[in-house]
KEKE-3310 file (N, C-alpha, C; in steps of 0.2 Angstrom, whole numbers, plus 5000, padded with zeros to 4 digits):
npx = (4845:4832:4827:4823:4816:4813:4804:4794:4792:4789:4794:4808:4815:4823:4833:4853:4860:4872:4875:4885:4888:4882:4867:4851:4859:4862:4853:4856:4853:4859:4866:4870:4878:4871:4867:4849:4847:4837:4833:4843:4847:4858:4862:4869:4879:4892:4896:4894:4899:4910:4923:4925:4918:4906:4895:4900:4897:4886:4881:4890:4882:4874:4883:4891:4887:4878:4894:4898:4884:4884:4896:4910:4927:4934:4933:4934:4935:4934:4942:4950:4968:4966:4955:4941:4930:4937:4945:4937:4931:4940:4943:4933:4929:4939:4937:4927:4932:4936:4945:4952:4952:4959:4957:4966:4966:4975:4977:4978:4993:4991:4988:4982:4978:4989:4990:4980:4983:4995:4989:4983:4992:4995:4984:4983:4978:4973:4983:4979:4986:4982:4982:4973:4957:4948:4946:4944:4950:4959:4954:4948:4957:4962:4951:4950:4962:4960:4948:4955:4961:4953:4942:4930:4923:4928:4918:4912:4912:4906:4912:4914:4905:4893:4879:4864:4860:4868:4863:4851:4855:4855:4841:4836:4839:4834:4820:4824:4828:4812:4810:4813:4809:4795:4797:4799:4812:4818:4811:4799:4812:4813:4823:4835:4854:4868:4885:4888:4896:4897:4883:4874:4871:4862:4851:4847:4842:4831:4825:4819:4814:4804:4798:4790:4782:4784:4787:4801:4816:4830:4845:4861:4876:4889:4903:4911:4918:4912:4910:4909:4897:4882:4865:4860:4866:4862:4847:4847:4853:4842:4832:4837:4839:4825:4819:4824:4822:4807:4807:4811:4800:4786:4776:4783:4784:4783:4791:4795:4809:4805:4796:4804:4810:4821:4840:4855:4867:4879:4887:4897:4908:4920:4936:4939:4944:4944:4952:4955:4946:4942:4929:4924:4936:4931:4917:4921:4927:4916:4907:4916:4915:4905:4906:4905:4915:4921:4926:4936:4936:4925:4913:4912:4913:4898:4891:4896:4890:4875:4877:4878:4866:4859:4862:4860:4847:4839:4831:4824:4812:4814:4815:4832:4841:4859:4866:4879:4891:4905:4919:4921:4929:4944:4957:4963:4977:4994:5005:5020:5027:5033:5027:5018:5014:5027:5026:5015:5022:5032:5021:5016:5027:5028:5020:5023:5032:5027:5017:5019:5018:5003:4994:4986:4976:4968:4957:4953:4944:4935:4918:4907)
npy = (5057:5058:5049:5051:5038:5030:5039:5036:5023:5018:5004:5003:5007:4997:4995:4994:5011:5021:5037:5045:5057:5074:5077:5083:5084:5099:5104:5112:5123:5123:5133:5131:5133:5126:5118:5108:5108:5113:5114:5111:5104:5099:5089:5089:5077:5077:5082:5075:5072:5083:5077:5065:5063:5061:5048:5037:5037:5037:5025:5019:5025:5014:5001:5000:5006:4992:4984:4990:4986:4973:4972:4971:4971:4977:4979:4973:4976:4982:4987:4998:5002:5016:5017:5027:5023:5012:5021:5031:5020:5016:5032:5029:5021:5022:5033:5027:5019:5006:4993:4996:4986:4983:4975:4977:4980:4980:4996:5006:5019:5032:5051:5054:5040:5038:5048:5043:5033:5036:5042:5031:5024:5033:5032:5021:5009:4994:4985:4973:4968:4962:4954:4953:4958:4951:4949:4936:4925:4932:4938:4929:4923:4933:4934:4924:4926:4936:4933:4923:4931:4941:4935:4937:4938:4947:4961:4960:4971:4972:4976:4994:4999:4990:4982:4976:4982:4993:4998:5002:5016:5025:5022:5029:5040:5046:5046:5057:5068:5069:5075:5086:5091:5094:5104:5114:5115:5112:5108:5091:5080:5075:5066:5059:5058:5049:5043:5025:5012:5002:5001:5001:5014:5020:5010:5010:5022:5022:5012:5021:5030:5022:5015:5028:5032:5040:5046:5048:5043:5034:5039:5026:5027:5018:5014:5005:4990:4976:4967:4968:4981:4978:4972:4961:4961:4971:4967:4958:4965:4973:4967:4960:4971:4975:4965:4965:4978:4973:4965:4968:4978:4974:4984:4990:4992:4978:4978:4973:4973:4975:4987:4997:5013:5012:5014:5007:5011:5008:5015:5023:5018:5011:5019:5012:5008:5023:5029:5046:5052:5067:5070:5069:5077:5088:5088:5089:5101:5111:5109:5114:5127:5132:5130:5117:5102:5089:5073:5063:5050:5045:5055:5062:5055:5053:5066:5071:5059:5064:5078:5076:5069:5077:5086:5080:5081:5075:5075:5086:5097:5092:5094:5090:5081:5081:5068:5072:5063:5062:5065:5081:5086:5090:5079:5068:5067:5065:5049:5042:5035:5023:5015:5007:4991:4984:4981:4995:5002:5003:5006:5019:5026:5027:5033:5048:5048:5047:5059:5067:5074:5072:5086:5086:5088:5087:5074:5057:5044:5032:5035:5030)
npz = (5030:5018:5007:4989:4982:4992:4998:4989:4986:5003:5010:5007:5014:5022:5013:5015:5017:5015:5015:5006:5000:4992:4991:4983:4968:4957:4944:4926:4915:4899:4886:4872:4854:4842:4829:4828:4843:4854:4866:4881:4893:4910:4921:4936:4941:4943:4954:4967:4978:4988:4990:4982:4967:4954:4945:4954:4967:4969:4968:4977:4988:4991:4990:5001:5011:5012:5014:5027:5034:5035:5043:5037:5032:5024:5005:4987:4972:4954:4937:4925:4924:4924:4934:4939:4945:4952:4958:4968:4975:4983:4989:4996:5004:5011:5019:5026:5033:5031:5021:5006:4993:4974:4957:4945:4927:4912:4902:4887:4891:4896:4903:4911:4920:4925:4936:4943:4947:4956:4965:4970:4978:4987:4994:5000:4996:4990:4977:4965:4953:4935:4920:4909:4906:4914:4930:4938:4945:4953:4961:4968:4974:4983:4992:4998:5007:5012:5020:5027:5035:5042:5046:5040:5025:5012:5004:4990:4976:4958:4945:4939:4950:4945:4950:4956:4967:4966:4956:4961:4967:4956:4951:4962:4957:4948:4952:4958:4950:4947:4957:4955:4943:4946:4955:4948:4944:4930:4915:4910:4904:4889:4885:4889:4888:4892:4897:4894:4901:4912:4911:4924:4929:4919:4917:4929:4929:4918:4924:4935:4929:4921:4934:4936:4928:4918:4901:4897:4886:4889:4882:4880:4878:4874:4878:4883:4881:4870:4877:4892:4890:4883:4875:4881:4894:4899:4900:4909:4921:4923:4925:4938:4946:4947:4953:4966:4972:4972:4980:4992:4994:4989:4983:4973:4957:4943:4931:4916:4903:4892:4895:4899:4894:4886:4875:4870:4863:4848:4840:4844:4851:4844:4838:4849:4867:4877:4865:4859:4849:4836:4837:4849:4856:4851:4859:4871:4872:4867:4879:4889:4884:4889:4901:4908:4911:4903:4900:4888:4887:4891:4895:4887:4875:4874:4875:4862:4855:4858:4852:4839:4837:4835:4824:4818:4815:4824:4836:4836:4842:4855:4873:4881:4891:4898:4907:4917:4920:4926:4936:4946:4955:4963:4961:4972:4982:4977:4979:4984:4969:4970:4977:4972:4964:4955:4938:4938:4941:4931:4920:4924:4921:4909:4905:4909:4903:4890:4893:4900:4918:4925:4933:4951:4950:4941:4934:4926:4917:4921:4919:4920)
capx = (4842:4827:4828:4814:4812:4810:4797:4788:4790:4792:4799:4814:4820:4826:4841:4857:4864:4877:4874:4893:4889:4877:4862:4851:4864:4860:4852:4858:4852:4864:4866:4875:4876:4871:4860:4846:4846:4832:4834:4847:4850:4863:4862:4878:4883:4899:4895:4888:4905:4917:4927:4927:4910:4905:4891:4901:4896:4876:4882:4892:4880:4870:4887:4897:4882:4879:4897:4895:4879:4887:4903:4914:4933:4936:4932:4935:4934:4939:4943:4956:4972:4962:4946:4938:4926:4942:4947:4931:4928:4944:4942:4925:4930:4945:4932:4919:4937:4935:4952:4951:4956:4957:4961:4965:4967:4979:4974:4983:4995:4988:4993:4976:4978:4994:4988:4975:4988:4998:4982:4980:4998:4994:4977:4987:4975:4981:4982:4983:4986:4981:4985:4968:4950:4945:4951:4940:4954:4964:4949:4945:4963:4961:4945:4952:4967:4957:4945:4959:4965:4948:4937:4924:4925:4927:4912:4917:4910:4907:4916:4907:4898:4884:4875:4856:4861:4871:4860:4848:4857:4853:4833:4833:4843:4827:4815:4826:4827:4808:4806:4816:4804:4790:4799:4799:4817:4817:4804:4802:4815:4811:4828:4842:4861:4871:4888:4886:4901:4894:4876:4871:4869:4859:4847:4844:4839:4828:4819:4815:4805:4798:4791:4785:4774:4785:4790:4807:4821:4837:4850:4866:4881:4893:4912:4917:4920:4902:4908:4905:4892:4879:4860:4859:4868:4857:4843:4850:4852:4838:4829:4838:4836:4816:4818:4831:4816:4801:4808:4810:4794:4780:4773:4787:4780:4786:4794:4799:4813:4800:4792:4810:4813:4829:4841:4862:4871:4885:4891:4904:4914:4927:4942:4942:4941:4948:4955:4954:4944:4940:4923:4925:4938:4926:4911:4924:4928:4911:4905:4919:4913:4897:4906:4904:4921:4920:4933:4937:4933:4914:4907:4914:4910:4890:4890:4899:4883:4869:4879:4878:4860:4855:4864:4858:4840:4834:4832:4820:4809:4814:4820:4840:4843:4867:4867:4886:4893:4912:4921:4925:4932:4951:4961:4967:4984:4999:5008:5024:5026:5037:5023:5012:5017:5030:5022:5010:5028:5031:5017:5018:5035:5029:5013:5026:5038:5023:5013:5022:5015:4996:4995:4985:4970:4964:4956:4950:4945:4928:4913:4901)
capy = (5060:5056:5045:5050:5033:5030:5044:5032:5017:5015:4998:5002:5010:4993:4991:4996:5014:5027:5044:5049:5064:5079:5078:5080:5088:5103:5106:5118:5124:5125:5138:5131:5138:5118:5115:5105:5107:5117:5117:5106:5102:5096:5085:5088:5072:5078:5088:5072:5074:5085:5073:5061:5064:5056:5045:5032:5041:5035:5017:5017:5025:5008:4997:5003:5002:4984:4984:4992:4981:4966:4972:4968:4974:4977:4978:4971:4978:4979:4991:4996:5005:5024:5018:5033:5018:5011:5025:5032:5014:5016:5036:5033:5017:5024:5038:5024:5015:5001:4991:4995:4982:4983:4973:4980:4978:4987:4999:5009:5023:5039:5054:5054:5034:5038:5052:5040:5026:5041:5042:5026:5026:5039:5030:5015:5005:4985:4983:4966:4969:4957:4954:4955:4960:4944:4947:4933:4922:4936:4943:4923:4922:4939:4935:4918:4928:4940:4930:4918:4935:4947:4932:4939:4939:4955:4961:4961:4976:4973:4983:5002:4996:4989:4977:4976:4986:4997:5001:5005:5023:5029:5022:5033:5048:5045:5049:5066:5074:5070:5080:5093:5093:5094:5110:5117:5117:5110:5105:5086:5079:5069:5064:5058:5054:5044:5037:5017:5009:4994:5001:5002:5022:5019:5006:5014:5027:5020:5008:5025:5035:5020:5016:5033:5031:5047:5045:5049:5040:5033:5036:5027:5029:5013:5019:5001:4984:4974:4962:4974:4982:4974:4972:4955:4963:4978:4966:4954:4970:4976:4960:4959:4976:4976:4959:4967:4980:4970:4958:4975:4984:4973:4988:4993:4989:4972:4980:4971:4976:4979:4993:5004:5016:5014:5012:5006:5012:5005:5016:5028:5015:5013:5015:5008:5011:5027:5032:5051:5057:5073:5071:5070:5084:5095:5089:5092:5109:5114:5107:5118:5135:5131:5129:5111:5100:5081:5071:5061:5043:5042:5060:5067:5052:5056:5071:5069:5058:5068:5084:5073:5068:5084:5089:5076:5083:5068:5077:5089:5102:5090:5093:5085:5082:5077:5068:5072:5056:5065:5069:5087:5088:5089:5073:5064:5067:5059:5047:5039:5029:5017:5011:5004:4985:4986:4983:4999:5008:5003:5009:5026:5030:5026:5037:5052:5049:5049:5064:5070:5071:5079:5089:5082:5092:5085:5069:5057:5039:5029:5039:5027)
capz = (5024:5017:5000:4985:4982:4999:4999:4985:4993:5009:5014:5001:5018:5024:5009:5017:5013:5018:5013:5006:4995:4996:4985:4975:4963:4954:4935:4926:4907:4895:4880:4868:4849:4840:4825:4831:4850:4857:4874:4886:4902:4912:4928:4939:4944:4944:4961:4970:4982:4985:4992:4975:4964:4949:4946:4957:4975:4972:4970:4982:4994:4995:4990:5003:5016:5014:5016:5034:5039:5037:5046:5033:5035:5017:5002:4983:4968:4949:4934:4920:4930:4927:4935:4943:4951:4958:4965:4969:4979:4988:4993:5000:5008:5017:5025:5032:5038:5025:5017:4998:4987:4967:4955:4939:4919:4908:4898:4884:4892:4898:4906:4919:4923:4929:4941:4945:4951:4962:4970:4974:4980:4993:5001:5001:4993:4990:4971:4965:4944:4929:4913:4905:4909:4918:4937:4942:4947:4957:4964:4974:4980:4986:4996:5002:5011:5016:5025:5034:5040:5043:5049:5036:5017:5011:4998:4982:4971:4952:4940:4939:4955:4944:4951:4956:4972:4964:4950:4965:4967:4950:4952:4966:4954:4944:4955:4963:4945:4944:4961:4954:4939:4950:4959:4943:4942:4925:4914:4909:4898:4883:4881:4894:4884:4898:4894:4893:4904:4913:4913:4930:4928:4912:4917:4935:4926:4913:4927:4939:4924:4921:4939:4938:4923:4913:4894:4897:4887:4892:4878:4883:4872:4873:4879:4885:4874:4868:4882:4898:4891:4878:4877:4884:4899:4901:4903:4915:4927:4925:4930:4945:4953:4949:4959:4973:4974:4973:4987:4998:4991:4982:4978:4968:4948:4939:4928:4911:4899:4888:4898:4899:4885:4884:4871:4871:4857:4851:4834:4846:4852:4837:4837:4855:4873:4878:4861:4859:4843:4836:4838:4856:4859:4851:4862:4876:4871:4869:4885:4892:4883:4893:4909:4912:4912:4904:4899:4880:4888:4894:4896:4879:4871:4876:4872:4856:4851:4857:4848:4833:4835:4836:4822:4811:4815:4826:4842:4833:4847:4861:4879:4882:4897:4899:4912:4918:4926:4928:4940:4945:4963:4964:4960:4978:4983:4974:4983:4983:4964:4973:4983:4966:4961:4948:4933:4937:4943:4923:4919:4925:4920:4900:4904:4911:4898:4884:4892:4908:4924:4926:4939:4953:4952:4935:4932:4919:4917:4917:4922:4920)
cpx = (4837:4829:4822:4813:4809:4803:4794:4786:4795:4799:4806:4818:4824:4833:4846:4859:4868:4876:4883:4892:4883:4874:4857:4857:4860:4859:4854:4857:4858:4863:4871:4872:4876:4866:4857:4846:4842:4834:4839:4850:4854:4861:4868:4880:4889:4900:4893:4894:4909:4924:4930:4920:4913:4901:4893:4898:4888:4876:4884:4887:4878:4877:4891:4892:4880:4887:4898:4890:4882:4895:4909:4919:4936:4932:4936:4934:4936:4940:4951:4962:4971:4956:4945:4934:4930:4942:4943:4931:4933:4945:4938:4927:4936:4939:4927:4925:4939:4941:4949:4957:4954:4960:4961:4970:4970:4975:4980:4986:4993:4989:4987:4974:4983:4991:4983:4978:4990:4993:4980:4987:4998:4989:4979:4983:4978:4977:4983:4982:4984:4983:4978:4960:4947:4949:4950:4945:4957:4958:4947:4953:4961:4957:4948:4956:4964:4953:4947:4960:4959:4941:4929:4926:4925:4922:4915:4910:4911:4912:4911:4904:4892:4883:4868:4857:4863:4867:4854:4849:4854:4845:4832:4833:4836:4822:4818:4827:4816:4805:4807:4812:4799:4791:4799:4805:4820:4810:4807:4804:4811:4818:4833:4848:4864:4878:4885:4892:4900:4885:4871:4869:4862:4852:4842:4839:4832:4821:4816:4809:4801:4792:4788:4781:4777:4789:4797:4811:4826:4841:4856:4872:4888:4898:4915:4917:4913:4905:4908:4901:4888:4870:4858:4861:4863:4853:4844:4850:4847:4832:4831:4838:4830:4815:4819:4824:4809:4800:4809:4801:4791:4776:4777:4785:4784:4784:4795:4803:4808:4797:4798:4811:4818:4834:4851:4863:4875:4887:4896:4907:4919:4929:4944:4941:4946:4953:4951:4951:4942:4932:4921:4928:4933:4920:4914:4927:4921:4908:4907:4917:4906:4897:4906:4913:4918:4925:4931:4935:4925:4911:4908:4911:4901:4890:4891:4892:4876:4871:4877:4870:4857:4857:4860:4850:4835:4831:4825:4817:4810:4818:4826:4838:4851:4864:4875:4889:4901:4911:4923:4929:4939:4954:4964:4974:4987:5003:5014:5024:5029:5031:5018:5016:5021:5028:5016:5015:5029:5028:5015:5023:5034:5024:5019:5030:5034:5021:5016:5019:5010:4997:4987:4976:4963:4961:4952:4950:4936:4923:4907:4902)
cpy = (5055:5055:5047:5043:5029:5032:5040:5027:5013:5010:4999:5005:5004:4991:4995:5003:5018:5032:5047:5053:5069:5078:5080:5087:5092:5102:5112:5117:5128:5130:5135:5131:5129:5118:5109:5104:5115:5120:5110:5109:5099:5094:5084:5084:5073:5082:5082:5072:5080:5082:5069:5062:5058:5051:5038:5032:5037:5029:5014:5018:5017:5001:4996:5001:4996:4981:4985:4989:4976:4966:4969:4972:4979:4975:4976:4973:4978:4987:4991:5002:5012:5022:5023:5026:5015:5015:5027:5028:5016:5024:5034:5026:5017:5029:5032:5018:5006:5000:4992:4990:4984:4977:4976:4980:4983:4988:5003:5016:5030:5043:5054:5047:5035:5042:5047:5036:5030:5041:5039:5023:5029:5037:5025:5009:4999:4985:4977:4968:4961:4958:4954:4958:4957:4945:4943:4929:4925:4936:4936:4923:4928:4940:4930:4920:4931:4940:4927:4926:4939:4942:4931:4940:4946:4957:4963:4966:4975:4977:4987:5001:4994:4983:4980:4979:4991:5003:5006:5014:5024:5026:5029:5042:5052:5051:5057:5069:5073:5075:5086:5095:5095:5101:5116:5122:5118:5105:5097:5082:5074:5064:5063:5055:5054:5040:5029:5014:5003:4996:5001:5011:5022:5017:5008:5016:5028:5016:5016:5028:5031:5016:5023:5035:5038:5043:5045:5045:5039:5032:5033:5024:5023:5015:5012:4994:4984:4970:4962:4976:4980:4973:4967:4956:4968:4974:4961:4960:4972:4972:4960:4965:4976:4968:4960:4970:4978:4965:4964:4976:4980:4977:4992:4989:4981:4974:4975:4974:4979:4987:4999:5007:5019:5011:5010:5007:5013:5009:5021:5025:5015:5018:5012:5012:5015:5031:5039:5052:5064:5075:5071:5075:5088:5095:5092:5098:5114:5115:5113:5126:5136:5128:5121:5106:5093:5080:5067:5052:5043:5049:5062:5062:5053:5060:5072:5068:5061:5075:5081:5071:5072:5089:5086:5078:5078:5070:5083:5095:5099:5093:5087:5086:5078:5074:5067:5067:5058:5066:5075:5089:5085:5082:5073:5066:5062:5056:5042:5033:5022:5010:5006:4993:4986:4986:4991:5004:5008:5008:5017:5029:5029:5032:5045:5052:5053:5058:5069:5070:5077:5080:5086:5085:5090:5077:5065:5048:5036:5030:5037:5019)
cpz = (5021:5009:4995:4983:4987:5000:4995:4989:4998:5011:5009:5010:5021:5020:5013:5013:5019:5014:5011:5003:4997:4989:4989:4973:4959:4947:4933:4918:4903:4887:4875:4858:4842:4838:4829:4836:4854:4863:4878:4889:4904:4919:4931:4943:4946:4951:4965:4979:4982:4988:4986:4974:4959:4949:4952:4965:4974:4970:4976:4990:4997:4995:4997:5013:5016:5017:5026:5038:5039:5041:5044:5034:5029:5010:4995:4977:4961:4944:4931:4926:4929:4928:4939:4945:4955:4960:4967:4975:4985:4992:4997:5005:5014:5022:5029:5036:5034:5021:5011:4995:4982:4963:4948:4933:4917:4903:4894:4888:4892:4904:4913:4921:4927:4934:4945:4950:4957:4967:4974:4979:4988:4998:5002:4999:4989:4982:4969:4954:4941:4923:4908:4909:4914:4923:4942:4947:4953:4962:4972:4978:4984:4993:5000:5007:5016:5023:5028:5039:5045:5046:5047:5029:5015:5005:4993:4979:4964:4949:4937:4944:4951:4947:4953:4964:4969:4959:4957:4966:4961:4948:4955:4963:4951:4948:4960:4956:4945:4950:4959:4949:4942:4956:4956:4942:4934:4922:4911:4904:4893:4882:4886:4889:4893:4895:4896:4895:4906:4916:4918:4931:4924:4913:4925:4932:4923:4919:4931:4934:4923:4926:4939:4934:4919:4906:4892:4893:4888:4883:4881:4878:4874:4871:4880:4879:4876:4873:4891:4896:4884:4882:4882:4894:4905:4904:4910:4921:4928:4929:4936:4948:4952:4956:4967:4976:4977:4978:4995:5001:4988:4980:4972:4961:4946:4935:4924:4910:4894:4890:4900:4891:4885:4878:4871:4864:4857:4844:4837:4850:4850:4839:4844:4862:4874:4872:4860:4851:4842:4838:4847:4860:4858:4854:4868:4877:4870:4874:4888:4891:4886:4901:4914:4907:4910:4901:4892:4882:4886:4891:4889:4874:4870:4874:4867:4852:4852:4853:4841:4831:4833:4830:4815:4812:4818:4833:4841:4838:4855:4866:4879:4887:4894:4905:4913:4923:4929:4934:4944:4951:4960:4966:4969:4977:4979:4980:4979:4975:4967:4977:4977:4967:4955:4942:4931:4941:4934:4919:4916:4923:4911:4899:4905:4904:4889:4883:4898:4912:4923:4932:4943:4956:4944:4936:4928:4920:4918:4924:4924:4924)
residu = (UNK:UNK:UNK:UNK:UNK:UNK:UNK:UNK:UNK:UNK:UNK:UNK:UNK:UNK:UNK:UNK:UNK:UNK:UNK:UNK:UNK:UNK:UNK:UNK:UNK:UNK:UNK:UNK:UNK:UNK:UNK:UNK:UNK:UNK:UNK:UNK:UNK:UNK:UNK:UNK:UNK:UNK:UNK:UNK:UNK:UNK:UNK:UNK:UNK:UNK:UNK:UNK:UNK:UNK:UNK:UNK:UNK:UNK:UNK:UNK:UNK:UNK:UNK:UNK:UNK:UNK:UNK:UNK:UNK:UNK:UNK:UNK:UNK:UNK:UNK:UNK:UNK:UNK:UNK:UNK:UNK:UNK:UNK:UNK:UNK:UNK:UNK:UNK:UNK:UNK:UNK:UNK:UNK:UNK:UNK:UNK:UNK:UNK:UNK:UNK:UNK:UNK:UNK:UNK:UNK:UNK:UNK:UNK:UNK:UNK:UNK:UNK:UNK:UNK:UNK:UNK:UNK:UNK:UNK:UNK:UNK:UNK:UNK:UNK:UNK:UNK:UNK:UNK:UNK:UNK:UNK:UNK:UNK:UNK:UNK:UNK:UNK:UNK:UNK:UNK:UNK:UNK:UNK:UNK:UNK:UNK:UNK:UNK:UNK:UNK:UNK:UNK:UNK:UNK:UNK:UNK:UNK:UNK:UNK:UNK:UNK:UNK:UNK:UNK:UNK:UNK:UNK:UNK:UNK:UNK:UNK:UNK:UNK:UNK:UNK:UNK:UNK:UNK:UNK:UNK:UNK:UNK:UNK:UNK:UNK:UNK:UNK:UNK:UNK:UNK:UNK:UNK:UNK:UNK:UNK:UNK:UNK:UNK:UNK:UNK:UNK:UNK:UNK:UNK:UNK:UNK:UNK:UNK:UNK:UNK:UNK:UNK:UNK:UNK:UNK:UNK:UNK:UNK:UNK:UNK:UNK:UNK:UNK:UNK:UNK:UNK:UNK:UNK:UNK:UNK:UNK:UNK:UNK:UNK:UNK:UNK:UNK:UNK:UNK:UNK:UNK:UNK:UNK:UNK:UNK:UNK:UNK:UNK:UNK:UNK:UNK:UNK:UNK:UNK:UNK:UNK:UNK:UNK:UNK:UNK:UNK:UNK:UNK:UNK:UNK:UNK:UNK:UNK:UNK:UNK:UNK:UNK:UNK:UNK:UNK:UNK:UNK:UNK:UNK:UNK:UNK:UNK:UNK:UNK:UNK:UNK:UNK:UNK:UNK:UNK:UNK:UNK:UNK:UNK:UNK:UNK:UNK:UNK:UNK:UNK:UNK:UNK:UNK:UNK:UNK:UNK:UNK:UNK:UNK:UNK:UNK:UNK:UNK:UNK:UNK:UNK:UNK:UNK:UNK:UNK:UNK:UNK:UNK:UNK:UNK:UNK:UNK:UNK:UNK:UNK:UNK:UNK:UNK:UNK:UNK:UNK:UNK:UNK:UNK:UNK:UNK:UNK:UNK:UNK:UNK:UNK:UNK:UNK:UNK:UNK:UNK:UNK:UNK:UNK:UNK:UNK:UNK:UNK:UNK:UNK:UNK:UNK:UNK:UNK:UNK:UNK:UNK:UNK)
# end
């Protein structure tokens, strides 16, 4: 399958990928009845699988294939106990044959983490738990056994997939919506809203408009603490995939921070990661009167703020474009809670007792 930034430049064909999902994913104009919103669009990331979607499938394409070129056994990875990027890592990792390790932070109880754990229960994916955010520590023992046993280190995958390979997926997203403008599927936005997780969605994004010389910018709406994602962060990525690129590709632009028009905002974070607001439900009830599904963490949070932009009259004759980073394909089989680590059999059983058990077709957890 032919890559559009490939089609820009060439030598990009030498980075490692796997093709795991079917794109490009669909546009779709939405109607919805919201002071200040002209016209928006929706970009269905959420379609990028029907195996496991979500913006994680076009990270992984190139994660998952470096993975593969170096003949690695296994991989390693991180997130809070409902990462859709863990489990995302470890469906797509089980299809190319690849051990999934996780290692993952608590988060406050909810009823689509638990579903999430069953899931990983069932692929059999090795959990190694922590007690806080930082699973630097776990993650080196982890590697150490791994390679006495596999001969090979097993690659460790950031938390979200972002890294400057990772981010590379969402350059290329870049330049396959600008084909699609160019097919005159839709016209071209002024305005992209993005949740804001650990910014590799974001900042792809932001570098592809701005190798292709369009005005586009990148809103991204900060769903995770300020110490995952934060400006200082943004540009450090951003520097290293123009680097990743440019060491490919020297015809790929040298690109500053300066020359993206993008922007991270942090005023719909509060009350904290994953708390449920009204302001959220109701972007998530909206969404749904207009056929597209997003959840109260990442996607709702985003659309939440561009409803609000647009209400506040800031958005003014512009084209939106959502980009929809959920997941909508049917939650993974449940498997055995017995099989979890105790702590995350605990877990579950407070999440069950809270909210009961969701049913194994819904799911919810961090989309960016």
């Amino acid at each position: 399958m032919s890559l559009p930034i490939v089609d820009r430049y060439p030598l990009l064909a030498t980075l490692p990928h796997v093709a795991l999902g079917t794109l490009p994913t669909p546009v779709e104009r939405l109607h919805l009845d919201t002071p200040g919103l002209t016209e928006l669009w929706v970009k269905r990331d959420d379609l990028t699988s029907t195996l496991y979607g979500g913006n994680k499938v076009r990270k992984l394409d190139f994660l998952l294939g470096q993975a593969l070129a170096e003949n690695r056994r296994a991989v390693i990875t991180f997130g809070a106990y409902g990462s859709n990027h863990a489990l995302a890592t470890a469906v797509h990792s089980r299809k190319l044959g690849l051990e999934p390790h996780v290692v993952l932070s608590p988060q406050a109880p909810g009823p689509f983490a638990a579903a999430t754990l069953r899931a990983h229960a069932k692929l059999g994916t090795v959990i190694h738990p922590v007690d806080g955010w930082d699973g630097a520590r776990e993650a080196v023992s982890a590697k150490h056994q791994l390679t006495q046993r596999d001969g090979v280190e097993p690659l460790e995958i950031p938390m979200g997939g972002t890294s400057a390979l990772g981010a590379v997926g969402y350059v290329n997203a870049a330049f396959e919506l600008l084909g699609q403008v160019d097919a005159g599927q839709l016209p071209l936005p002024d305005a992209v809203y993005v949740p804001g997780g650990t910014l590799g969605t974001a900042i792809g994004l932001a570098l592809g408009f701005a190798a292709a010389g369009v005005a586009t910018r990148v809103i991204a709406i900060r769903v995770t603490p300020d110490e995952v994602a934060n400006d200082a962060f943004a540009q450090k990525i951003a520097a290293q995939t123009v680097e990743l690129l440019r060491a490919a590709d020297p015809s790929f632009p040298a690109l500053g921070f300066s020359d993206l028009r993008f922007t991270l905002r942090h005023d719909w974070f509060e009350p904290g990661y994953g708390v449920v607001t009204p302001e959220t439900s109701s972007a998530v009830a909206a969404a749904a009167d207009a056929h597209i599904k997003l959840e109260t963490t990442y996607t709702g949070k985003a659309f939440a703020a561009m409803l609000a932009d647009a209400a506040a009259g800031l958005l003014g004759d512009e084209r939106v474009l959502f980009w929809d980073t959920y997941n909508s394909a049917p939650m993974p089989a449940p498997g055995p809670v017995e099989l979890l680590p105790q702590v995350l059999q605990d877990y579950v059983a407070t999440c069950d007792e809270l909210f009961g058990t969701v049913p194994a077709t819904t799911t919810e957890g961090d989309s960016e």
